[in-house]
C-alpha positions, 0 to 999 in steps of 0.5 A, spaced: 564 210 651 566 210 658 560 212 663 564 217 669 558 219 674 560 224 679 557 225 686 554 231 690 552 232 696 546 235 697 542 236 705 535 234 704 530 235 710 528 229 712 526 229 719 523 232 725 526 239 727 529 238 734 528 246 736 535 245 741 539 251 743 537 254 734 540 246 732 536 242 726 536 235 725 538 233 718 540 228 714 545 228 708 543 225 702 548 224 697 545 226 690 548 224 683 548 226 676 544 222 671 548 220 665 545 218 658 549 212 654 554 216 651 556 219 658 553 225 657 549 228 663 541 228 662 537 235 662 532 237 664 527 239 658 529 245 655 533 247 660 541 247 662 539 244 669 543 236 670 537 231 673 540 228 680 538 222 683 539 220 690 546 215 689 543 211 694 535 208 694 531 212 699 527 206 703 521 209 704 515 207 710 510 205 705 511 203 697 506 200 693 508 196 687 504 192 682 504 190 675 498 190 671 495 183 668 492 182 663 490 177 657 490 182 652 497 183 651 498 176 652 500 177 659 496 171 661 491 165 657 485 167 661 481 162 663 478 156 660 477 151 666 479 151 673 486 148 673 489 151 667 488 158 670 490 156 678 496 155 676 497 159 671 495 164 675 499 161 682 505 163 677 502 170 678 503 170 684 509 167 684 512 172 681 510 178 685 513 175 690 519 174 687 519 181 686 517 182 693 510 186 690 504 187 694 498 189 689 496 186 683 491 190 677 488 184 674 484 186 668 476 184 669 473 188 663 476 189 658 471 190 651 464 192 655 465 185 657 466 181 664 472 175 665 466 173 671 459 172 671 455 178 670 448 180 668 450 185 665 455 184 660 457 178 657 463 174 657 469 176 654 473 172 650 478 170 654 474 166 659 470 160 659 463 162 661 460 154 661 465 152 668 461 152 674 467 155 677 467 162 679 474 164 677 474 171 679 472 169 686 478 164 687 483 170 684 481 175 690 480 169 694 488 167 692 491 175 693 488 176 700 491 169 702 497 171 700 497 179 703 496 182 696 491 187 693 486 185 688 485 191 684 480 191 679 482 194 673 476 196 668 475 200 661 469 202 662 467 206 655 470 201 650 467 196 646 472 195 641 480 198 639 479 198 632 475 199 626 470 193 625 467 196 619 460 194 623 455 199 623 451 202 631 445 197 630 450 192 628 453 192 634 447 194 638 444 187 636 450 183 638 448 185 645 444 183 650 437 188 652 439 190 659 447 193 656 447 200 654 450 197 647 444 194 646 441 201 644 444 205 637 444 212 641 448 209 646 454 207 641 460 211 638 464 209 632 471 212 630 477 211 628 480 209 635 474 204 633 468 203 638 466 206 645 459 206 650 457 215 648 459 218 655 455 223 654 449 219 655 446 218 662 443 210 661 452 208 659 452 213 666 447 208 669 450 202 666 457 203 667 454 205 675 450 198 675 456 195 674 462 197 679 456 196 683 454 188 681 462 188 682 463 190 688 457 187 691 459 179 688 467 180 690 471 182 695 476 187 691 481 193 694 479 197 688 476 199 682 482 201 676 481 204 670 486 206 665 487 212 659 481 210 655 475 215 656 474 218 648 477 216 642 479 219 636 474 220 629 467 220 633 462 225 631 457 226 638 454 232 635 446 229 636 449 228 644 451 234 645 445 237 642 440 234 647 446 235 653 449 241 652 444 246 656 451 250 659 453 251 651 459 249 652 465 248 646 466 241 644 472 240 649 469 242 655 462 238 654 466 231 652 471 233 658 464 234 663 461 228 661 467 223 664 467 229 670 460 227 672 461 219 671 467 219 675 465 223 681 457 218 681 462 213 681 466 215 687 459 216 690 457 210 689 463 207 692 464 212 698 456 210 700 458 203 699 464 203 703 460 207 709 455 203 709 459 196 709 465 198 713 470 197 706 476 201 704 474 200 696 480 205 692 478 208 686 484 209 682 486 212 675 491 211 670 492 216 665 497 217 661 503 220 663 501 228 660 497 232 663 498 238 659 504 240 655 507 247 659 513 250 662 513 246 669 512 251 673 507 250 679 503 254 685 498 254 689 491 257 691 488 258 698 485 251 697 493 248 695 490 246 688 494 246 683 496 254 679 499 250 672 500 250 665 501 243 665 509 238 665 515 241 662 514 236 656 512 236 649 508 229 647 500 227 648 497 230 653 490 227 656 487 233 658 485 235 651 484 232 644 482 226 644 481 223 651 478 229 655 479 226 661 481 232 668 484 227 672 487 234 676 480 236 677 478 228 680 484 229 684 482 236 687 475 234 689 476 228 692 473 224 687 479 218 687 484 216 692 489 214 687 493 215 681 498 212 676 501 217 671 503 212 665 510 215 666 513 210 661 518 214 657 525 214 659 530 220 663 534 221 655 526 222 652 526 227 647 520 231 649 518 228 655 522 226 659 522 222 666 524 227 670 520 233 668 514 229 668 514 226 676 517 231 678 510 235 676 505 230 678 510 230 685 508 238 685 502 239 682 498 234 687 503 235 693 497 238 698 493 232 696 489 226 699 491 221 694 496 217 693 501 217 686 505 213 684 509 212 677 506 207 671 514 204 668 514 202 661 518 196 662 515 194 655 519 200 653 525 196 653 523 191 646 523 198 642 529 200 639 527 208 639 526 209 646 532 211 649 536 208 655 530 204 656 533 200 648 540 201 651 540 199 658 534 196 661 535 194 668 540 202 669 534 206 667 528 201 671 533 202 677 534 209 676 527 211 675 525 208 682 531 210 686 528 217 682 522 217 685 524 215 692 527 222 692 519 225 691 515 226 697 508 224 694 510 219 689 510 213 694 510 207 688 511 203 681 506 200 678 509 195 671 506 195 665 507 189 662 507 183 667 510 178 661 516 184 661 517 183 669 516 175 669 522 175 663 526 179 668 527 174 673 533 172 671 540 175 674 540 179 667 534 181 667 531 188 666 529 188 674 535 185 677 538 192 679 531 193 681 531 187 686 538 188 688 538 195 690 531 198 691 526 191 692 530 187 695 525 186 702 517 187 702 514 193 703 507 195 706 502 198 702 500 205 701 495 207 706 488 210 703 489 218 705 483 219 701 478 216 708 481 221 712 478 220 719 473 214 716 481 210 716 479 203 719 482 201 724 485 194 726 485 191 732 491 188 737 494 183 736 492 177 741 495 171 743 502 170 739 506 165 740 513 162 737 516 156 736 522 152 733 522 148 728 526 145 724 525 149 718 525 155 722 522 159 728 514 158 727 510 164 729 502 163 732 497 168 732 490 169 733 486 173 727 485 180 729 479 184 727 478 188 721 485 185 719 486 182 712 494 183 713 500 181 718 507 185 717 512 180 721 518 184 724 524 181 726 530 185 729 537 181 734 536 188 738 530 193 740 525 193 735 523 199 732 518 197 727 522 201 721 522 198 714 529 195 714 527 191 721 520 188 716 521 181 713 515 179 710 507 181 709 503 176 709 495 175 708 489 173 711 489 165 711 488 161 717 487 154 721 481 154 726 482 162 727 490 162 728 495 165 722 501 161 723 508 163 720 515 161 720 522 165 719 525 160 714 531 165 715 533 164 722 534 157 725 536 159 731 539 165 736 536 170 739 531 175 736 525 180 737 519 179 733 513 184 732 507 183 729 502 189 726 495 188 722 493 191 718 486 193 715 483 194 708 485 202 708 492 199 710 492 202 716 497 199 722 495 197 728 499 197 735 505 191 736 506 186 739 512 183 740 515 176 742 523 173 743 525 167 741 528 165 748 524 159 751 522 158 745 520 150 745 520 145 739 513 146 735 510 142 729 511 145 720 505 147 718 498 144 716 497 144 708 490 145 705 485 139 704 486 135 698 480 135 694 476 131 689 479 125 688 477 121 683 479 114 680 476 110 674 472 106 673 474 099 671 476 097 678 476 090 677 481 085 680 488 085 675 486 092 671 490 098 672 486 104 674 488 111 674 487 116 681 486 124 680 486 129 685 486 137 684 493 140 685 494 144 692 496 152 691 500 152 697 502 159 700 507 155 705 514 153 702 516 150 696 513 146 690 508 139 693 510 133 692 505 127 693 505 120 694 499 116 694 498 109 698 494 103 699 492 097 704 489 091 705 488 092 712 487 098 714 495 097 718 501 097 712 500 102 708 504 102 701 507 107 696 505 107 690 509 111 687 516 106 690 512 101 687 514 103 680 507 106 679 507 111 673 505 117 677 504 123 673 505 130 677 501 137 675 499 143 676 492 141 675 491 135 676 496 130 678 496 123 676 497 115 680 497 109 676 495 102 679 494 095 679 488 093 682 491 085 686 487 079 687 482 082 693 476 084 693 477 091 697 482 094 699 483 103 701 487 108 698 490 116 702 494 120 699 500 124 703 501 131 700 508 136 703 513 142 702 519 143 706 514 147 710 507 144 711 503 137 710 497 133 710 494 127 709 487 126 705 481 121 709 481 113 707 478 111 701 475 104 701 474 101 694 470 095 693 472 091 687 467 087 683 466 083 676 467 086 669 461 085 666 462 088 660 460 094 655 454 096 655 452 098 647 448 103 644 448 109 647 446 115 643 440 120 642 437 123 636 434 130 637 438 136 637 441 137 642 438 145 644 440 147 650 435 148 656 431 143 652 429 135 653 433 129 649 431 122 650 438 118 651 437 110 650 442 104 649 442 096 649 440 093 656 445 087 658 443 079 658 443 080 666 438 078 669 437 083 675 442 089 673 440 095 676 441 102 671 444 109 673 446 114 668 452 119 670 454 127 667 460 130 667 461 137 665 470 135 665 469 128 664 473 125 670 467 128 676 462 125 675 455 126 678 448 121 678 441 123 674 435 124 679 432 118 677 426 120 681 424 125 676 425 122 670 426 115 671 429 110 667 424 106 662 423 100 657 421 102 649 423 097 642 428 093 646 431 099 648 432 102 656 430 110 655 432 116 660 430 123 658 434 129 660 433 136 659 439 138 657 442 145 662 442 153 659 449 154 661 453 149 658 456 148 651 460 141 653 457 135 657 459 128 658 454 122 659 455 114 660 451 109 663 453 105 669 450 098 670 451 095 677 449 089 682 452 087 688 457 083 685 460 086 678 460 093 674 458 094 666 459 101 663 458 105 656 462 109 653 462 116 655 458 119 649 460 127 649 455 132 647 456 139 643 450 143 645 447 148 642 443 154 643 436 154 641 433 156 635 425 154 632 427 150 625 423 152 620 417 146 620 419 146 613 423 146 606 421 149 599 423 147 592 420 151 587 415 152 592 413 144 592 415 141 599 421 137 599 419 131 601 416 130 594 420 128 587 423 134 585 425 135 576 427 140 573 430 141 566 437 143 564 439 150 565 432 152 569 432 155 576 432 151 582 429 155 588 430 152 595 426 156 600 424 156 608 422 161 613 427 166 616 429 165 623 432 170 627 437 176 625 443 175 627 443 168 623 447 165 617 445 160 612 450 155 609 447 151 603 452 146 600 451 140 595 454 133 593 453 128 586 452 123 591 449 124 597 456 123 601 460 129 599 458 136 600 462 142 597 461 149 597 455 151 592 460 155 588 462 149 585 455 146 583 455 152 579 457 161 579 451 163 578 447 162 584 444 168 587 441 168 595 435 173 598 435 173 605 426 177 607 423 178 614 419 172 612 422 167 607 430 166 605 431 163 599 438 161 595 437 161 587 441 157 583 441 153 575 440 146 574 446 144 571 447 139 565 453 135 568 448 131 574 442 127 573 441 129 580 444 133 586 443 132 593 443 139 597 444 140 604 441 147 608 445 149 614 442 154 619 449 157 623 446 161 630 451 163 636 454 156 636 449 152 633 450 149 627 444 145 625 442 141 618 435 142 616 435 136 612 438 133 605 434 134 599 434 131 592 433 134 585 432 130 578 434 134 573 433 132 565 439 135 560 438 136 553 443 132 551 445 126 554 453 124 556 455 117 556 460 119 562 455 122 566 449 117 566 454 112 568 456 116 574 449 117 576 446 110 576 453 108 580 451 113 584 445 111 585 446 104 585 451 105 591 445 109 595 440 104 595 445 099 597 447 103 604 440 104 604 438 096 605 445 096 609 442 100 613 
């Protein structure tokens, strides 16, 4: 059905009152009905009023945009090593560019785990916790260089979002001592599955402990967290008892323990700020419904809110199951900001958009704390829900064009972040968005909640502009307490109004300067103006500067490039391959690369023009080469975009003579972390040859062993290197490299699994003889393998094999086996079968991620009755056996 909108003209008070002779100042804003998609108006719940929307977008002074990014939901992979998670979160980036956001949630900890290095919680699944590299570091880092906010988005109950079926202890014993899980009276289990008890004060001080150690290691804007407080299904009764001196009902005790922890958090962060000159916000995202009510609001002397909740019908926080006050936390102060999941659309059958801003709108009016409006883009993938199913990009567009109108709500934060980068497109779920509302940037909120601790910025000093060829170049020294510039630009006065904002760049400099160029203007005559910003968002005064005069200038300057690393081989005709890591620039389009050598130091040649294979990557691009007929010779690489360039320092390569491999590298302890192995191999026939051995934790940086320590010796014509093995790494690479001044061998490069340590049983038992002597049993008689048990939380596999070579699952040696697991001895019970003359079993100890054989051990049996087929089947076995045996 054709949609008809109609228009009305409604006059808001948007300005300053002018007292001249009785006039006002006023503006008209011209309002228009919301129509659903059978081109009926849309109500506001349970009433006959239309809902109206400004025809036009409102551009506000300030408007907070983000989207929240996690690995949960798939938004992103999470991290595994450096460059996976470089770029794939400069794709992040990009696309909140894209969509001229200017803040950014990143999940940081998701199930009583940490997507950073921790003492408190161990790593969450989604991130590689054996690299050096600090990834969290890098991302804050990354935000701030491009004047985007990092806000930390923590749950900070949940250990699990399902039922596991684990018991208290069980999951107790899976944490390290000094986390609250740790502890049993700490845990609570339900059907909404596991969280830390909030009525506890150790997961207070735990939880407390941990924002801190967060926010001591990491520069972020703000600690965030979202809607889950309880869950649904528990039993805290045994809490209640020790904590409940006000005798409160069950609603209000469980309500007063998130009161306690939010208001000790908010603590903790105000003194932080104060004594660190910080701004850290602290913000919530409850779920769209306060309370269900009539919508109505007013207010008491102190402006708090007198309200029965949002004309709405739905889920509401407040109670059952989530008991979290957040108008309470807004009232006293306790946080600076709040984001209503206000996912619903405007034709929602009971709770509708409208009627759910519009109370959050009222109900914090009077308040230093900012609000902003959670969109469920996701919305638009379920067939049930609306305008969102219907027309996407209508009802996303909509709803921020909705909330310009409301006084208090000064933002929209996406959820999801995979749903938003879909919507680059121009029939993407954001093009209206994009088209009519965030077509330029925007400034950030300021923090209200500082009050007079807002932090002042200083000036602006020393802006000067040039032209180049790309655009006019902006140059600035860095201001005090800035960690954000907004760049102005106006053909006439500068006002400093939003439309006159073109862009809103970070902290990054060169030698104390921010550089910037206008890629928009080439020539002409213009105003611009520059502001800082600080961390509360708080501008500074302008400084402005025209283009007249203006005198040709240089592109800007790109990031060093790092880590350049070639192969090994380089001997004279072999083709060796160069590396070095990608540059994430914030200056211009993609980088290109082209890597050149020389002879001389003088003519300088591009590989790539050459016809050498060049392999591009976000992570680590790649050069192919053919070493000629020298014996030195230099490489650079030249890195550029369409705004900026750089040039790496020469690298002199000294070819040399291939004397070939070196053979036998390996070891023979298991290799436990934290503990020693001996490496050994085979010395080459060359008299004089100087040894060195090399570890790599990626196989292609490579570092020298301290030979000083444990230098390299000579034993049963072998040359030895012991080396402990480190606690923090679950891969390392080793490789041998011989060497004089005249030629080069290497090894292979032997890779190691390390595994986490564990004290092997000193022994084997089988029928409580040691192992290592013959052991016989009749046909049908019990076969009792037995050893000393190891820690809890390890698994056991025991398997067999009629030939010593193939293992398979006990089950298959026979159905009846039975294991008993004590406090000091495991034992696995089976019954000699007919069918072998003799079977070899395999005892395998599982722990963390060890996976350790205690040996292979033989059993005789003698059958009661002998078959032709069987004994000719173990004597070829064991003739075979004794053959590999003198192979061997």
């Amino acid at each position: 059905m054709k949609k008809f909108t109609k228009s009305i003209t409604f006059v808001l008070l948007i300005g300053l009152s002018i007292m001249l002779g009785g006039l006002v100042s006023v503006k008209a804003i011209e309002m228009e009905k919301v129509y659903d998609i059978n081109g009926q108006p849309v109500d506001y719940y349970r009433t006959d009023t239309n809902v109206l929307i400004p025809k036009d977008y409102i551009t506000p002074e300030r408007d907070f945009r983000a989207a929240w990014v996690t690995p949960l939901t798939g938004d992103i992979t999470g991290f595994s090593s450096e460059g996976q998670f470089k770029a794939e979160m400069t794709s992040v980036f990009q696309t909140l560019e894209y969509f001229n956001m200017n803040a950014m949630i990143y999940h940081v900890r998701i199930m009583n785990d940490s997507l950073y290095p921790s003492n408190y919680n161990p790593f969450s699944k989604y991130y590689n916790g054996d690299s050096d590299f600090d990834a969290l570091e890098w991302l804050v880092e990354e935000s701030h260089r491009r004047g985007i906010e990092f806000h930390a988005w923590m749950n900070p109950y949940r250990i699990s979002s399902s039922e596991t079926g684990r018991t208290k202890d069980e999951i107790a014993a899976s944490f390290q001592s000094n986390n609250a899980a740790s502890n049993p009276e700490n845990l609570l289990v339900g059907s909404g599955g596991e969280i830390l008890n909030p009525g506890e004060p150790a997961v207070r001080q735990f939880l407390l402990d941990t924002t801190r150690e967060l926010i001591n290691k990491y520069d972020v804007d703000a600690i965030h967290f979202d809607d889950y407080f309880y869950i649904p299904g528990i039993d805290d009764t045994h809490t209640r008892l020790k904590y409940n001196p006000k005798n409160l009902s069950l609603a209000d005790w469980r309500r007063e323990q998130v009161d306690i922890f939010i208001r000790d958090l908010h603590n903790l962060i105000e003194n932080y700020n104060t004594l660190n000159h910080k701004a850290i916000q602290l913000g919530i995202s409850p779920s769209g419904i306060y309370r269900d009510g009539d919508g109505i609001v007013t207010y008491d002397e102190n402006n708090n809110a007198i309200t029965n909740g949002s004309s709405t019908s739905g889920f509401a926080h407040y109670g059952n199951y989530l008991y979290s006050d957040t108008l309470l936390w807004a009232n006293e102060g306790w946080i600076d900001y709040l984001v209503p999941q206000s996912y619903w659309s405007f034709d929602h059958n009971t709770a509708r958009f409208a009627d759910v801003m519009d109370w959050w709108d009222k109900a914090l009016r009077y308040k230093d704390v900012n609000v902003y409006s959670g969109m469920g883009l996701y919305m638009s993938d379920k067939t049930v829900n609306k305008s969102w199913s219907t027309q996407p990009a209508v009802e996303a567009e909509r709803q921020v064009r909705y909330i310009s109108k409301l006084d208090k709500i000064t933002g929209t934060v996406v959820f999801s972040y995979q749903h938003l980068a879909a919507s680059k497109s121009s029939i993407g779920r954001m093009n209206l968005v994009m088209s009519n509302a965030w077509h330029q940037k925007a400034l950030p909120t300021e923090v209200l909640s500082l009050g007079d601790n807002m932090i002042t910025p200083g000036k602006i000093s020393n802006l000067n502009i040039s032209k180049t060829s790309q655009g006019f170049k902006l140059q600035f020294n860095e201001a005090v307490d800035a960690n954000r510039y907004a760049i102005y630009r106006s053909a006439g006065a500068l006002t400093y109004a939003p439309d006159q904002l073109i862009d809103l760049i970070g902290n990054h400099s060169v030698d104390g300067l921010i550089s910037y160029i206008d890629q928009d203007v080439m020539a002409g005559n213009y105003n611009y103006g520059i502001k800082a910003l600080s961390p509360s968002n708080t501008l500074s005064e302008a400084l402005a500067i025209n283009t007249a005069g203006a005198q040709d200038g240089e592109l800007l300057e790109l990031e060093q490039i790092q880590n350049i690393v070639l192969t090994d081989n380089l001997f004279k005709g072999e083709t060796i391959k160069i590396r070095f890591d990608a540059i994430y620039s914030i200056y211009g389009n993609n980088v290109e690369y082209d890597v050149l050598y020389s002879t001389d130091l003088t003519n300088w040649n591009s590989m790539k023009q050459e016809g050498y294979a060049f392999t591009p990557s976000n992570v680590q691009p790649t050069q192919e080469f053919k070493i000629g007929n020298y014996d030195k010779f230099y490489i650079k690489i030249k890195a550029h975009t369409d705004l900026a360039s750089t040039e790496s320092n020469v690298i002199e390569v000294n070819t040399s003579l291939n004397y070939g491999k070196i053979n036998g590298l390996t070891f023979f302890e298991v290799p436990f972390r934290n503990k020693e192995i001996t490496l050994q191999w085979k010395a080459k026939d060359i008299e004089d040859l100087n040894y060195k051995v090399q570890y790599s934790y990626n196989n292609i940086l490579w570092h020298d062993m301290d030979l000083s320590v444990s230098p390299i010796f000579e034993q049963n014509n072998f040359l030895k290197k012991k080396y402990i093995l480190p606690n923090d790494k679950s891969l390392i690479y080793v490789k041998v490299v011989g060497y004089d001044e005249s030629g080069m061998a290497f090894s292979d490069t032997l890779r190691i699994e390390t595994k986490q340590f564990i004290n092997l049983p000193n022994e084997v038992f089988i029928n409580n003889l040691p192992s290592t002597e013959d052991i016989f049993v009749f046909e049908d008689e019990d076969i009792m393998i037995s050893w000393a048990s190891l820690p809890e939380g390890t698994n056991y596999l025991v398997t067999w094999s009629e030939d010593g070579i193939n293992f398979n699952s006990l089950r298959t040696y026979d159905s009846s086996y039975e294991a008993i697991i004590g406090e000091e001895t495991t034992s696995f019970k089976m019954i000699a079968s007919y069918l072998n003359y003799k079977a070899y079993f395999k005892v395998t100890v599982l722990y963390g991620n060890s996976n350790i054989d205690l040996g292979v051990f033989e059993v005789y049996t003698t059958p009661y009755f002998h078959y032709l087929p069987t004994f000719v089947s173990y004597m070829f076995n064991e003739n075979l056996n004794m053959l590999r045996k003198i192979g061997q």
